[in-house]
C-alpha positions as CSV (number, residue, x, y, z in Angstrom):
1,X,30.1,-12.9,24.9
2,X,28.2,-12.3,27.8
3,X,24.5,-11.5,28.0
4,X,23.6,-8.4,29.0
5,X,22.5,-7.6,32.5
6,X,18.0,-7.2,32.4
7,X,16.5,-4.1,33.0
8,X,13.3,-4.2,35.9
9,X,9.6,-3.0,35.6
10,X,9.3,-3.3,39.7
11,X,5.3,-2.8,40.4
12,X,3.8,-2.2,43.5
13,X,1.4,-3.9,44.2
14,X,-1.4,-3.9,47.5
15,X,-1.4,-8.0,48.0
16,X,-0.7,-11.4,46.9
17,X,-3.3,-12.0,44.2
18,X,-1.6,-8.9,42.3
19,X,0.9,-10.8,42.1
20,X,-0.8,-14.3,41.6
21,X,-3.0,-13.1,38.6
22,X,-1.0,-10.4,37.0
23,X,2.8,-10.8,37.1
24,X,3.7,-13.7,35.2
25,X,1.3,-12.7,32.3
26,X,3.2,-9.1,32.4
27,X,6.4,-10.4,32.2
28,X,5.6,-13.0,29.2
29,X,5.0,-9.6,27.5
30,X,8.9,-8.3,27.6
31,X,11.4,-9.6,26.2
32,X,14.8,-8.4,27.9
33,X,13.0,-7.1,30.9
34,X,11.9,-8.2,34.1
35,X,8.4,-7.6,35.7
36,X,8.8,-7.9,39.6
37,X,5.8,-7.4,41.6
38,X,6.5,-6.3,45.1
39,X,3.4,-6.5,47.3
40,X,2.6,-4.9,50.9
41,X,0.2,-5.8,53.3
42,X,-3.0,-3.3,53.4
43,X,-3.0,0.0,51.4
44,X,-0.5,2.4,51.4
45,X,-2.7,5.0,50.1
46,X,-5.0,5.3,53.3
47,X,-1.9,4.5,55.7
48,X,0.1,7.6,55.6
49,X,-0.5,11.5,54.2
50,X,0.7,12.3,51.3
51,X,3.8,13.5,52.4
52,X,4.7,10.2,54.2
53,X,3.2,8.5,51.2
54,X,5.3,9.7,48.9
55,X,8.3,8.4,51.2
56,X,6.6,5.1,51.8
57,X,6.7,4.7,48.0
58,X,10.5,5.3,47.9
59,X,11.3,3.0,50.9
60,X,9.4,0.2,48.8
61,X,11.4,0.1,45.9
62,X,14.8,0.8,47.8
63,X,13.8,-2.7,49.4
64,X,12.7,-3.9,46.0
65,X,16.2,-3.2,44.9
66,X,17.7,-4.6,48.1
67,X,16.0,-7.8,47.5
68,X,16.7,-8.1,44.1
69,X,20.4,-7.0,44.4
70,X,19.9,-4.1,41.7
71,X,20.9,-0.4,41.2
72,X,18.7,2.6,40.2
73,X,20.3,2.2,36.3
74,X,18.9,-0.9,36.3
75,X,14.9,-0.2,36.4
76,X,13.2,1.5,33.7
77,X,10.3,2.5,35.7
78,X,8.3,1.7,38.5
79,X,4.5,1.5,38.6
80,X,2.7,1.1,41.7
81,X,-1.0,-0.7,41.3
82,X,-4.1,0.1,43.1
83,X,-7.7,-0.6,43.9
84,X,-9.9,2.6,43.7
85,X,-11.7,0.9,46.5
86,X,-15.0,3.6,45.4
87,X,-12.8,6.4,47.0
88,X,-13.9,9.0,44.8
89,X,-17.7,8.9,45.6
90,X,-19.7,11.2,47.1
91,X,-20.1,11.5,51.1
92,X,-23.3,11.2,50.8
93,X,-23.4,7.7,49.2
94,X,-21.7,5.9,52.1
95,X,-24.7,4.1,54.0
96,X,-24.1,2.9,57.4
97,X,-26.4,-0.1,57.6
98,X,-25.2,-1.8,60.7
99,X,-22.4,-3.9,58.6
100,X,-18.8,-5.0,60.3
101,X,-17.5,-5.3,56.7
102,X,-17.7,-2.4,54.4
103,X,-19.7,-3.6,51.0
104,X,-19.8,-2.5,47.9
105,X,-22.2,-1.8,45.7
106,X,-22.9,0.1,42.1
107,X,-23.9,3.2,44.1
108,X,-23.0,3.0,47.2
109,X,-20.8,1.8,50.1
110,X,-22.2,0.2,53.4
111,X,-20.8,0.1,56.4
112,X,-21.3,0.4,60.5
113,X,-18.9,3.0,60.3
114,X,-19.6,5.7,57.6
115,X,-17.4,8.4,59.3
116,X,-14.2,5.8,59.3
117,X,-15.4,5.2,55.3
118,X,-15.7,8.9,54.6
119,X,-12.0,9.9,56.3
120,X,-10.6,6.9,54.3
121,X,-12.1,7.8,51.5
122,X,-10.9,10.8,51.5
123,X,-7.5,10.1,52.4
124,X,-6.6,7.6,49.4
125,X,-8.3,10.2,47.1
126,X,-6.1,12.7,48.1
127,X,-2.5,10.7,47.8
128,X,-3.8,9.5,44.7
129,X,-4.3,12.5,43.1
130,X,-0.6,13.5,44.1
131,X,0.7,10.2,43.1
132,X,-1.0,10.4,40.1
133,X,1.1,13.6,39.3
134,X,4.4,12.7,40.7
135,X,6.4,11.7,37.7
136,X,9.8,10.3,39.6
137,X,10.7,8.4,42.5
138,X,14.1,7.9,44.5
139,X,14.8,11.2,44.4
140,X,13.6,11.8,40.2
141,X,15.8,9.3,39.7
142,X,13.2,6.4,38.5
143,X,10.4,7.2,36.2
144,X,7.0,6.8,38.4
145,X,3.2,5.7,37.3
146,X,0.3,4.4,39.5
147,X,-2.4,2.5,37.9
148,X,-5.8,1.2,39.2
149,X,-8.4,-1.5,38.7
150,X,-11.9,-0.8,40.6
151,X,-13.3,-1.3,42.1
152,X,-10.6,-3.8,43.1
153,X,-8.6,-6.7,41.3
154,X,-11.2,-9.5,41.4
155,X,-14.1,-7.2,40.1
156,X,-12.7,-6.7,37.3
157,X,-10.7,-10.2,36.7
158,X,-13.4,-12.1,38.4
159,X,-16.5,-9.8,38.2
160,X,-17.0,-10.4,42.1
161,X,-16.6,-6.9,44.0
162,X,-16.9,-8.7,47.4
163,X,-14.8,-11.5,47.2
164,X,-14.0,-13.4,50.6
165,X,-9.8,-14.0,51.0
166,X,-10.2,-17.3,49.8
167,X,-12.3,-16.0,46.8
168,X,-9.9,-13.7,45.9
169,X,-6.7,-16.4,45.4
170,X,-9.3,-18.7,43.5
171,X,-10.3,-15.8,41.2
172,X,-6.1,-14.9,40.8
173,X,-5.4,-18.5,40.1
174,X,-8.3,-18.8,37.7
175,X,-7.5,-15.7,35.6
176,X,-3.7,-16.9,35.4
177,X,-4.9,-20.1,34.0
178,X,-7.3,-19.3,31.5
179,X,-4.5,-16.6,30.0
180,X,-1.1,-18.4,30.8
181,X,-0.9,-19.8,27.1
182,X,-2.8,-17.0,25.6
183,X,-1.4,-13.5,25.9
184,X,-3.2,-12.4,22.8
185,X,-6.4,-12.7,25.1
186,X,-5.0,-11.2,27.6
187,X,-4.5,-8.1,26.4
188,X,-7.8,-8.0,25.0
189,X,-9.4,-8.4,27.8
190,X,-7.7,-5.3,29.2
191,X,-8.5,-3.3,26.1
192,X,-12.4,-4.2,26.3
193,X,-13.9,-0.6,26.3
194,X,-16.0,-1.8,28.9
195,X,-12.8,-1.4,31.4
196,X,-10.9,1.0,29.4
197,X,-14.1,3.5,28.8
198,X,-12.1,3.7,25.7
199,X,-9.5,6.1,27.4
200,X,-5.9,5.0,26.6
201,X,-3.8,8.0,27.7
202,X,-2.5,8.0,31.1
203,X,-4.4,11.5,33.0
204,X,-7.9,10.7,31.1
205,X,-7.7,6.7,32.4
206,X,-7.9,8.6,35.7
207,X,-10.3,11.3,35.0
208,X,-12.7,8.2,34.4
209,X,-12.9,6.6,37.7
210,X,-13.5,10.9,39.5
211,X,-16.8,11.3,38.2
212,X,-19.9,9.8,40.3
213,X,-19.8,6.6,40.9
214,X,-16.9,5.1,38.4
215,X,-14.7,4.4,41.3
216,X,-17.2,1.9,42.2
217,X,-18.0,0.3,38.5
218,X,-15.7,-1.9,36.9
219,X,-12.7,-0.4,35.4
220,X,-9.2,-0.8,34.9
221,X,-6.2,1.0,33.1
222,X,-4.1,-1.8,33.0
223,X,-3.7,-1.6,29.3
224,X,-2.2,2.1,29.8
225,X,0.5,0.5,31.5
226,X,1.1,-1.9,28.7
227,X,1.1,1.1,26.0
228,X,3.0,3.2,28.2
229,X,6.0,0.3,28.1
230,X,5.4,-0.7,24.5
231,X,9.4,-0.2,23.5
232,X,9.9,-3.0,26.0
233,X,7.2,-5.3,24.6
234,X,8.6,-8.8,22.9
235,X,8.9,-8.8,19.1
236,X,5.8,-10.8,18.8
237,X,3.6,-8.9,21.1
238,X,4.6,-5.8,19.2
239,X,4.1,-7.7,15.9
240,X,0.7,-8.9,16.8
241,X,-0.6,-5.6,18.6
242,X,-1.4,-4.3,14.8
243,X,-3.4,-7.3,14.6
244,X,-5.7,-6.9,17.0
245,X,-3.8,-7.4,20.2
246,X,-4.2,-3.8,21.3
């Protein structure tokens, strides 16, 4: 008998060290499904408006499904994961200290250019929100769901907001390490209240970072997108999340 064809998880991803940190210790959750991470270069939420966006997002997984020789029927869902980056802070917060590289801090973000900060700012706010509430991609034919960690990947894996290029692929490699033979530990470190503000439905994750300066602080829903794919959890991750786990 022949073994049934696996169904995707394709996640979007903003760079490499998505990929590095995240997507092997995803897919050790599943069972019969595959976690692909598909990564572009820079941000697509401060690229385009949120009509183009919303395209760009489509064009992504058509390529994903190019690549990996597979039809609409066979993902279950596609996720695309972000850094909030601070986006959702006040104008009047950005600081404009003389710095090339924009820096980021509890309350604040400094940069030479605070106008370029604010527009950006602004513009990744705005296709979030819409991408937040856009439930299908490839024209409604894939189930859709963006998740975030903040302010980006290695401040919450690696507690380092401001990590150099080469910091960030240490602090990806590191975290892979330290959970490659413990997935238990994994997923409690994505369920610590200190990321998840203790909010573990899908709209109130979100509602966290929009208030002051949350998109700033350390947070991540992660462990939404783990709950929100439970059916396609391995036996033993589903076993174990009612002890302790999740």
């Amino acid at each position: 008998m022949s073994r049934a064809k696996p169904k995707f998880i394709i996640v979007l991803c903003e760079g490499p060290t998505d990929q590095i940190a995240l997507e092997g210790l995803l897919d050790d959750l599943f069972d019969e499904t595959q976690v692909n991470f598909v990564f572009q270069s820079g941000d697509l939420m401060t690229s385009y408006d949120r009509k183009r966006t919303k395209s760009k997002v489509g064009d992504v997984v058509k390529g994903a499904k190019a690549s990996l020789k597979i039809k609409d029927k066979d993902i279950l869902r596609v996720a695309f994961l972000t850094d909030s980056d601070g986006c959702y802070i006040s104008d009047d917060v950005v600081e404009d200290p003389g710095l090339v590289h924009a820096v980021y801090e509890d309350d604040c973000i400094r940069h030479s250019n605070k106008d370029a900060i604010i527009k950006r700012n602004h513009q990744k706010r705005d296709n979030l929100n819409m991408l937040i509430n856009m439930p299908y991609t490839c024209n409604k034919k894939i189930e859709f769901k963006i998740y975030y960690n903040s302010c980006n990947l290695d401040h919450v894996t690696g507690y380092k907001r401001n990590a150099s290029n080469s910091d960030k692929i240490n602090i990806a490699r590191e975290f892979l390490d330290k959970y490659v033979d413990d997935l238990p530990g994994f997923v409690k470190f994505f369920a610590d209240d200190s990321l998840t503000s203790g909010k573990t439905e899908y709209l109130e994750s979100w509602e966290v970072l929009k208030n002051g300066y949350e998109s700033l602080r350390r947070h991540s829903n992660l462990l939404v997108f783990i709950l929100d794919n439970y059916e396609y959890l391995n036996d033993k991750a589903k076993k174990s999340s009612g002890d302790g786990w999740i």
